[in-house]
C-alpha positions as CSV (number, residue, x, y, z in Angstrom):
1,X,-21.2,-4.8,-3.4
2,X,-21.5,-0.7,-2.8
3,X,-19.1,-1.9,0.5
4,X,-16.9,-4.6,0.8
5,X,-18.1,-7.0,3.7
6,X,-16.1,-10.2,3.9
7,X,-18.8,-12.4,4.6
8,X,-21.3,-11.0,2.0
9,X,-18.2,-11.8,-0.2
10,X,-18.1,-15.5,0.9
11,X,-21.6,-15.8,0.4
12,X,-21.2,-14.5,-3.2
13,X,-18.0,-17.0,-3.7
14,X,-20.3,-19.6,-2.8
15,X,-23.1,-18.7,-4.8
16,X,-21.8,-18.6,-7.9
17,X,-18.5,-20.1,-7.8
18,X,-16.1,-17.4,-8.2
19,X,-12.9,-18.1,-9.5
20,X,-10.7,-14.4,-9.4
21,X,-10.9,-12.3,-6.5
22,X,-8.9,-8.6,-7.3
23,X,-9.1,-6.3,-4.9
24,X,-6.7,-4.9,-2.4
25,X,-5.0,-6.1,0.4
26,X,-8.0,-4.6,2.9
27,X,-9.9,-7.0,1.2
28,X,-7.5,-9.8,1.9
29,X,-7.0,-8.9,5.8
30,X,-10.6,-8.6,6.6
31,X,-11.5,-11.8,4.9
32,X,-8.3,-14.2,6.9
33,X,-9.3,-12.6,10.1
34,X,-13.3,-12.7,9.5
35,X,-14.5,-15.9,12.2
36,X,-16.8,-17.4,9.7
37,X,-14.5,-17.7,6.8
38,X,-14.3,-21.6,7.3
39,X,-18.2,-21.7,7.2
40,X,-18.3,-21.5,3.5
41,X,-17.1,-23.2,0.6
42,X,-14.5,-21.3,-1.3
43,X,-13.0,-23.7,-2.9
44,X,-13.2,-22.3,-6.3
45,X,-11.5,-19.2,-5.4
46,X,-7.9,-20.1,-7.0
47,X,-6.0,-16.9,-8.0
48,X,-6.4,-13.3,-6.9
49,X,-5.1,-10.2,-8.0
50,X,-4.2,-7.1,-5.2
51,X,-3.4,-3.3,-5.9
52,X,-4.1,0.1,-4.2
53,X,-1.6,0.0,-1.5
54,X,1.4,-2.1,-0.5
55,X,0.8,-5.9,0.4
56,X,2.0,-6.3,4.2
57,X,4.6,-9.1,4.0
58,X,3.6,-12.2,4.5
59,X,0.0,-11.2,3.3
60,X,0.6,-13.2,0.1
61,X,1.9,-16.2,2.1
62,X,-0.7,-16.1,4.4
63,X,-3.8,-16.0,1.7
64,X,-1.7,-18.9,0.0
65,X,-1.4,-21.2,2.6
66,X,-4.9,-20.5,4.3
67,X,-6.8,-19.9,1.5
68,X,-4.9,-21.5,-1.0
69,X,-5.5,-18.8,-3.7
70,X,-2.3,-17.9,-5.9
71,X,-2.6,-14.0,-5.4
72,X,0.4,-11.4,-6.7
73,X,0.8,-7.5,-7.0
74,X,-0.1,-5.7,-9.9
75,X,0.5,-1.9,-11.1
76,X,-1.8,0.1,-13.0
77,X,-3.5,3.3,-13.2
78,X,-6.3,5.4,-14.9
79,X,-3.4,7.2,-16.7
80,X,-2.0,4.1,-18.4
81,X,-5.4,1.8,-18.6
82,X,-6.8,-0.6,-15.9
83,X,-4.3,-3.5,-15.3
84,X,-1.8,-2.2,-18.1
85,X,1.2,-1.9,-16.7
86,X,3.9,-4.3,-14.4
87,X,2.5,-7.0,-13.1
88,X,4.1,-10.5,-11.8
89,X,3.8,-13.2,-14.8
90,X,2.4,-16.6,-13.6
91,X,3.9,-18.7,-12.3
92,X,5.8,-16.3,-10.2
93,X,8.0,-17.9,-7.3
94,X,6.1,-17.2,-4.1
95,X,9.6,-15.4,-2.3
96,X,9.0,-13.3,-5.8
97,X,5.8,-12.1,-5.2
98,X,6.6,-11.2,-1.7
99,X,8.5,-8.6,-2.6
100,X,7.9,-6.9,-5.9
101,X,5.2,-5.7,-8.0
102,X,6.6,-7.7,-11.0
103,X,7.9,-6.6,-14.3
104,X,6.2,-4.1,-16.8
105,X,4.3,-6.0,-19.2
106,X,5.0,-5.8,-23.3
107,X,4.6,-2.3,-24.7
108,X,5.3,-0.8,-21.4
109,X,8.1,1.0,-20.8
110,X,9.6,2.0,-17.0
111,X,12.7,4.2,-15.9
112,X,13.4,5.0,-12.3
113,X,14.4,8.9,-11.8
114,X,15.3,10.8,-9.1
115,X,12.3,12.5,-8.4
116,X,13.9,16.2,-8.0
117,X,17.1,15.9,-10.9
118,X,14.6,13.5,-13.2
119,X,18.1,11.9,-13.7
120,X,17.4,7.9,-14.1
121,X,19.0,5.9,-11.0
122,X,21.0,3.6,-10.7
123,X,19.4,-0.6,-10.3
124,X,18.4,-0.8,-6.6
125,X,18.6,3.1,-6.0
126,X,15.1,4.1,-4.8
127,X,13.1,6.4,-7.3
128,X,10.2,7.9,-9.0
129,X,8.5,5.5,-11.3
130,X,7.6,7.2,-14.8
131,X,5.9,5.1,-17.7
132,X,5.6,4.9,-21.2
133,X,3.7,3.0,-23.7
134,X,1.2,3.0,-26.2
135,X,-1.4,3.1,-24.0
136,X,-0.4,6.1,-21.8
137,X,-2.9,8.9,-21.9
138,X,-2.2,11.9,-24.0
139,X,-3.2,13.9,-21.6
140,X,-5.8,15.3,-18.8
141,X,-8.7,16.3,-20.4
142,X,-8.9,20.7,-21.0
143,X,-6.3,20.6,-18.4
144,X,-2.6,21.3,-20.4
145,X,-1.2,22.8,-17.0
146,X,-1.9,19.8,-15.5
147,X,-0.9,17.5,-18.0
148,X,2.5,19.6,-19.0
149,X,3.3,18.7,-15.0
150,X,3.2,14.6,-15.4
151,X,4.0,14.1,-19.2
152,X,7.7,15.3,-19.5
153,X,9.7,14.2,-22.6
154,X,6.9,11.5,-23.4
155,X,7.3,10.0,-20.3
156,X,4.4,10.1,-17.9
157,X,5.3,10.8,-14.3
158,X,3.5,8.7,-11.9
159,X,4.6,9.9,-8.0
160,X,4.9,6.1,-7.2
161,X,8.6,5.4,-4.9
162,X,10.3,2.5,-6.4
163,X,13.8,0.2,-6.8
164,X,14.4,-1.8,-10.2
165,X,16.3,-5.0,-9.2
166,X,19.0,-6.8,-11.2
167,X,16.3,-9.2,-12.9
168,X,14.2,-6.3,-13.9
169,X,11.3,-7.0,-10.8
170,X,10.0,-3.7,-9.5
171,X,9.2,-3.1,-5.8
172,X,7.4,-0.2,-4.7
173,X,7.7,1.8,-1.3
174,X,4.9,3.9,-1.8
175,X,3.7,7.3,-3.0
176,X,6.3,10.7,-3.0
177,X,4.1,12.3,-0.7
178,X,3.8,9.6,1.5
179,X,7.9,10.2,2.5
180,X,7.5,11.7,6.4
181,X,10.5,14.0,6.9
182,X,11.0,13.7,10.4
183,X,14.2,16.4,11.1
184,X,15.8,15.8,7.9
185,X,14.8,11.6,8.1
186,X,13.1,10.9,5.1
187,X,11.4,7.9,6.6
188,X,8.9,5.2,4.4
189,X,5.9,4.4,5.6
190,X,5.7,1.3,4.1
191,X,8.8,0.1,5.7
192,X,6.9,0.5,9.4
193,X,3.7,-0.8,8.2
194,X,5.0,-4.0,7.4
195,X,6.7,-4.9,10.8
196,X,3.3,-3.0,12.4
197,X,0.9,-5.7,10.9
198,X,2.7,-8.5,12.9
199,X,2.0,-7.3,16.0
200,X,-1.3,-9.4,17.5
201,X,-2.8,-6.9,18.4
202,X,-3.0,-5.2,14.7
203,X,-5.4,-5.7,12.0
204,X,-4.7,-3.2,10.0
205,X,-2.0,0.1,10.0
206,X,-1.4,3.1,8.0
207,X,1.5,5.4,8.4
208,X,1.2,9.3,8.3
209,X,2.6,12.7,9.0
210,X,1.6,15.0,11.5
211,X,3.0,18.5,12.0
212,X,5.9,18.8,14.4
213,X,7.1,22.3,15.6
214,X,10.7,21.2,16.3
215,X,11.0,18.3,13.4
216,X,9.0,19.5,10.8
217,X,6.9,16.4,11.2
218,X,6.1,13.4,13.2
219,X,5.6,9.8,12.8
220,X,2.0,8.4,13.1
221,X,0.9,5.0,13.6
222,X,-2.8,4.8,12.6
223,X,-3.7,1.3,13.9
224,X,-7.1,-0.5,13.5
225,X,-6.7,-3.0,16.4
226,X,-8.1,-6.5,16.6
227,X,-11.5,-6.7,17.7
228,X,-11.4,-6.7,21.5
229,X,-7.7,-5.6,21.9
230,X,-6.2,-2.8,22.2
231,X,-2.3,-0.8,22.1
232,X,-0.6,0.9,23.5
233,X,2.3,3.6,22.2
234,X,4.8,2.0,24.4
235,X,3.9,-1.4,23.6
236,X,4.3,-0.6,19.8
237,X,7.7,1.0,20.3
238,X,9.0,-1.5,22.3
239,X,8.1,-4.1,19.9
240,X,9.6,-2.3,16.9
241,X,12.7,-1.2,18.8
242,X,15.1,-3.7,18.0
243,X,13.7,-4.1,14.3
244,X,14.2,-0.6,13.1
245,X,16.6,2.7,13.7
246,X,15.3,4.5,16.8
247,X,14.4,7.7,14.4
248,X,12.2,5.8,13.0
249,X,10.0,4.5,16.1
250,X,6.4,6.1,16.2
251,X,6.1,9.1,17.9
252,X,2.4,8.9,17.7
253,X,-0.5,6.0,18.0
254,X,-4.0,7.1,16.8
255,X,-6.7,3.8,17.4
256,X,-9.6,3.8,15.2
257,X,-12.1,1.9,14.4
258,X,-12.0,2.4,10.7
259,X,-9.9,4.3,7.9
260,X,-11.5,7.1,5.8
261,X,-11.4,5.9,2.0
262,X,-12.1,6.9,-1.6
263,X,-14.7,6.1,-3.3
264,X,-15.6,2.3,-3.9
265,X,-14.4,1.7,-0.3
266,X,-11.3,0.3,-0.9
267,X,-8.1,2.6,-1.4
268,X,-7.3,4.9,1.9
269,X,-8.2,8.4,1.5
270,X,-5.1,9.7,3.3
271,X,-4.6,13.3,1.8
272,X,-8.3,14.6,0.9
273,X,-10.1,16.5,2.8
274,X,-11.2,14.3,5.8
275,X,-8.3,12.0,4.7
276,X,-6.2,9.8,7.6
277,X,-3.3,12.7,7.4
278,X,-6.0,15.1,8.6
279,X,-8.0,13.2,11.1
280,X,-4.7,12.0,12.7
281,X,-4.2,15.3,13.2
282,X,-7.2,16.9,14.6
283,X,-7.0,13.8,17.1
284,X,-6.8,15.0,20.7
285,X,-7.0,11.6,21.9
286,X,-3.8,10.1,19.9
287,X,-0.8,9.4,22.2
288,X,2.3,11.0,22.0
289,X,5.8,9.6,22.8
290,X,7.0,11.4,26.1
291,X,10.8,11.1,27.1
């Protein structure tokens, strides 16, 4: 499909009796919550395969128990060769695949650094994930400048924010500049996104930056809402209030009817130009937390 619509993809499920769905978690969302799902046969849909952003918890529970498909995370990138990389090995405990992105696969090699000393952190200590491999690039094409920034000391530097656990299993918190400094708060947005989806009222969230005179930068809850509903600022607040630290509460709710995305429709476009981060922005109608 040139765009993803869920029940083009049931009818093509159907059709020919697919058997692997990857895609992202968008993908997932819009097909549990799409009315006509039980109208077709997918039957022959057993395993799945999700990347691009960070599954909302209980998204893999949910597609397991409704749809029963077998779905887990996977790592990759263009710089390391599609679906090369960390990736949890079947038959992966469900509480597993919950939370991590699984292990790095043979010939693939992972160290957790802090992103500013490049010093490797401790298991557990939250990081930048850097790679290597026989199958990591060499190096950006004509582009040395470029490729002298990412590739240091043979290892390739990705921007992704993870922890290593004790059994090795990887979980990711999203990208470096995804962190919203909010006075000195480094806060993750993933960490709000997945209390956000299970609200209601909430189909899908992303988190962003806007600027903020005093604190540098605020938190923004970009929220597509269930068809028919809609939210509130105060509503969202209160429900996350006794969840999370109160610097960490929205200070800003931007409703839309759809995210901006890259190309293939699938994978937010948060940073480009006309990305979330800037539409947020330039949003005179978002609503802002008044004390």
């Amino acid at each position: 499909m040139d765009k993803f619509e869920p029940e083009k993809a049931f009818q093509i499920i159907e059709q020919h009796r697919v058997t692997l769905q990857p895609g992202a978690p968008a993908h997932y969302i819009l097909e549990l919550n799409h009315p006509k799902r039980n109208d077709y046969d997918l039957t022959s849909l057993r395993a799945g395969l999700i990347a691009g952003q960070i599954a909302p918890e209980g998204l893999i529970t949910r597609v397991e128990r409704e749809m029963a498909v077998y779905l887990t995370s996977f790592w990759g990138a263009s710089e390391v060769g599609p679906g090369l990389g960390i990736i949890c090995p079947y038959p992966t405990p469900l509480e597993v695949r919950e939370k991590y992105i699984g292990k790095p696969i043979a010939g693939t090699e992972v160290r957790v650094v802090d992103p500013e000393t490049r010093e490797e952190v401790p298991d557990g200590e939250i990081g930048e994930l850097t790679v290597s491999g026989w199958h990591v690039m060499k190096g950006y094409w004509k582009n040395p400048e470029e490729t002298n920034k990412q590739i240091i000391d043979g290892w390739l530097f990705m921007g992704d924010l993870v922890s290593r656990e004790e059994d090795g299993y990887l979980r990711i918190y999203g990208r470096t500049k995804d962190l919203i400094n909010r006075g000195g708060f480094k806060i993750y947005p993933s960490e709000l996104e997945s209390l956000i989806i299970e609200h209601p009222k909430v189909e899908q969230v992303c988190m962003v930056a806007t600027p903020n005179p005093v604190l540098g930068e605020s938190i923004c809850a970009c929220i597509i809402p269930v068809k028919g509903q809609s939210l509130s600022l105060s509503e969202l607040r209160d429900f996350l209030k006794d969840k999370i630290a109160p610097h960490k509460l929205p200070d800003e709710l931007c409703l839309m009817e759809d995210f901006p995305r890259l190309s293939g429709g699938v994978k937010i476009n948060k940073f480009g130009k006309g990305g979330l981060a800037e539409l947020a922005a330039k949003d005179e109608r978002r609503e802002r937390f008044r004390k």
